[in-house]
N, C-alpha and C positions, 0 to 999 in steps of 0.2 A: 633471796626471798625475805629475810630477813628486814630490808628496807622496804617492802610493799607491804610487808605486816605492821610497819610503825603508821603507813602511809593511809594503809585501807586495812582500819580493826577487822573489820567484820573476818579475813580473813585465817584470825585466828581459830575462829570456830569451825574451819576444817582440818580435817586428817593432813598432817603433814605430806608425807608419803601422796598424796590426790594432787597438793601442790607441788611436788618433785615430779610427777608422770607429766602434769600440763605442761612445765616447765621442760621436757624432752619432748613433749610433742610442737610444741611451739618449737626449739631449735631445729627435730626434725623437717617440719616444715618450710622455715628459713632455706635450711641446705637443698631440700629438693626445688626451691623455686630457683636459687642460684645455681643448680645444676643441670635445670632443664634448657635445653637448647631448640624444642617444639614450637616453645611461646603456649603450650597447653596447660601446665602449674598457673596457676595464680600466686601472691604473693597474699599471707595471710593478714586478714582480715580481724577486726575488732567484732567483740562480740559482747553485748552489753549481757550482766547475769540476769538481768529482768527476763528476756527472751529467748534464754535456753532453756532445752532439754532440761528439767528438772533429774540431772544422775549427775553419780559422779565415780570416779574409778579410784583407787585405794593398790598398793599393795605391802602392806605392812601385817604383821604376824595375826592372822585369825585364828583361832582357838576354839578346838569345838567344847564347850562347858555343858553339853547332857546329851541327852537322844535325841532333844529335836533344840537344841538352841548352839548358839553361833555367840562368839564375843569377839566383836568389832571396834577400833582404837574409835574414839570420839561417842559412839553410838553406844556401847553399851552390851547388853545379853539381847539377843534379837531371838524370836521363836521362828524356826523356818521350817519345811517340811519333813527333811529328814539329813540326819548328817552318819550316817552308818556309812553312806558307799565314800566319805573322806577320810576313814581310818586309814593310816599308811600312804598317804598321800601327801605331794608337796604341792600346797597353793599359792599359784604365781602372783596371778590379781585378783580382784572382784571389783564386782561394779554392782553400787544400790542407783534403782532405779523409782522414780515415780510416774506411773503412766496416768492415761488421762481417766481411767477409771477410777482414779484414786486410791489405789494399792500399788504399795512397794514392791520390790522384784528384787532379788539380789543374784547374782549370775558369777560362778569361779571359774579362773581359767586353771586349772591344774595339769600336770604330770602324772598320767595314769600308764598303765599298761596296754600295750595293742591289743585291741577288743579282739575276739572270738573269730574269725574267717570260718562263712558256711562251708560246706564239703562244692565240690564239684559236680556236678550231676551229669554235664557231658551233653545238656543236652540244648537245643537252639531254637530260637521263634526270634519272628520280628513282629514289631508293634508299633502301629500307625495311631497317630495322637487324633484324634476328631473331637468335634463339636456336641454331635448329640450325643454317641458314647467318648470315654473318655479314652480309654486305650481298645483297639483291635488287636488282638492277638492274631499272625499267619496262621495258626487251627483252627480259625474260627471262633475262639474266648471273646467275649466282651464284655468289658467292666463300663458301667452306667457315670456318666460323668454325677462330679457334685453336686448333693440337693442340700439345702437346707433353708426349706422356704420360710418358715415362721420366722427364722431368728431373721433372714434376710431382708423380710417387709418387715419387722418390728424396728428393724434398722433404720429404712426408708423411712417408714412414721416419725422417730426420733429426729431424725435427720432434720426431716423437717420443721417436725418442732423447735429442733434447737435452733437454727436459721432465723427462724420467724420471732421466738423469742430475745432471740441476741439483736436482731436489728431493733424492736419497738424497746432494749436496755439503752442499745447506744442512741436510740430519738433520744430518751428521757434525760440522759447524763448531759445529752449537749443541749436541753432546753434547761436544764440546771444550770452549765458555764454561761448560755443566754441570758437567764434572766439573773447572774450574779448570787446564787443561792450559798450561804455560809459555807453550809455541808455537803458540800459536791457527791454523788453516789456516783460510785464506779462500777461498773461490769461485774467484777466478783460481789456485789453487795446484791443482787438479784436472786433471790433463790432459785426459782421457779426457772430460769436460764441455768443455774448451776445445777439441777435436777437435770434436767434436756441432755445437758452437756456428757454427764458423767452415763447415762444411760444412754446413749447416742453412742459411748466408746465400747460400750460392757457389751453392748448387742453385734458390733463392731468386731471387737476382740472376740468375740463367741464363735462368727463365724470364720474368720480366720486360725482359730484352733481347730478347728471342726475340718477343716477344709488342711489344714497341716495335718492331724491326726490320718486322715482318709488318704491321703498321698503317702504318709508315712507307711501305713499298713498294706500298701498297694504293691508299692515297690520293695518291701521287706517279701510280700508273699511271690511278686514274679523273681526275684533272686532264689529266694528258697527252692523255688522250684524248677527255675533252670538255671 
């Protein structure tokens, strides 16, 4: 690593430990391409950092410094929701993320204890997955598939919008390289596109929480009960 720190600075500005995990994953994947005998692996691929994933994975010593804050090597004291259920805990990795709503994510992988097992109840049903409802239970139960209409059309609305705006950014940008303009604007220099965008994901992410929330509590309640 050492010699691609002299080669490409920029790399010193990350967490060490983020460039020891690449660096196994990149050999990991070497090995499995030369061990596959499918012809199904590919051999890994270049990836320029312009167009990744904005995260990156870490596992070197995190420290929790209060009730709700995290110290991270390179980052700093980070405020995150809550660090009580990390006491007595060993954290393996984490990974900081940036989604496209614009807020950080930070995710551990830890060493906990085997959670809780419900009791047994002894007792049986089957459940047929459908359309209009979402589960049929053999008693007769039926749970209403997922709604969530407002966030869904405010979706589709953005959606749109942000389409429609990002195509008349990218007209403008190439009638700029057209007509030789000093100060070329690019995609992110549009607001009104980077408003679209961010709210296009928020409404996005809302319902796929909404929609993981209602599945979560679905299948916690048909366990509980049989």
């Amino acid at each position: 690593l050492k010699p691609l720190k002299k080669e490409y600075p920029f790399l010193k500005n990350s967490d060490s430990s983020s460039l020891q995990l690449v660096n196994e994953f990149l050999n990991q994947s070497w090995k499995n391409f030369f061990k596959d005998k499918t012809g199904t692996v590919g051999k890994p691929r270049f990836h320029s950092r312009r167009y990744l994933k904005p995260s990156y994975t870490g596992k070197s010593i995190v420290k929790i410094a209060g009730r709700r804050y995290l110290y991270l090597p390179k980052l700093g004291y980070i405020k995150t929701s809550k660090t009580g259920v990390l006491k007595d805990v060993k954290i393996k990795r984490y990974t900081v993320s940036l989604e496209p709503t614009g807020k950080y994510y930070l995710s551990i992988q830890a060493e906990v204890k085997a959670p809780q097992k419900f009791k047994k109840t002894g007792k049986q049903v089957g459940i047929d997955v459908g359309v209009a409802d979402l589960a049929i239970l053999s008693n007769g139960l039926k749970y209403p598939a997922f709604e969530a209409s407002y966030f869904e059309k405010q979706s589709r609305i953005w959606q749109s919008k942000y389409s429609r705006r990002r195509h008349l950014a990218y007209l403008l940008c190439e009638q700029d390289k057209h007509q030789k303009v000093l100060n070329l604007r690019s995609l992110e220099s549009f607001s009104n596109w980077q408003r679209a965008r961010k709210l296009k994901a928020s409404y996005q992410k809302k319902v796929a929480n909404k929609r993981k929330d209602y599945l979560h509590k679905l299948t916690t309640h048909l366990v509980r009960q049989y």
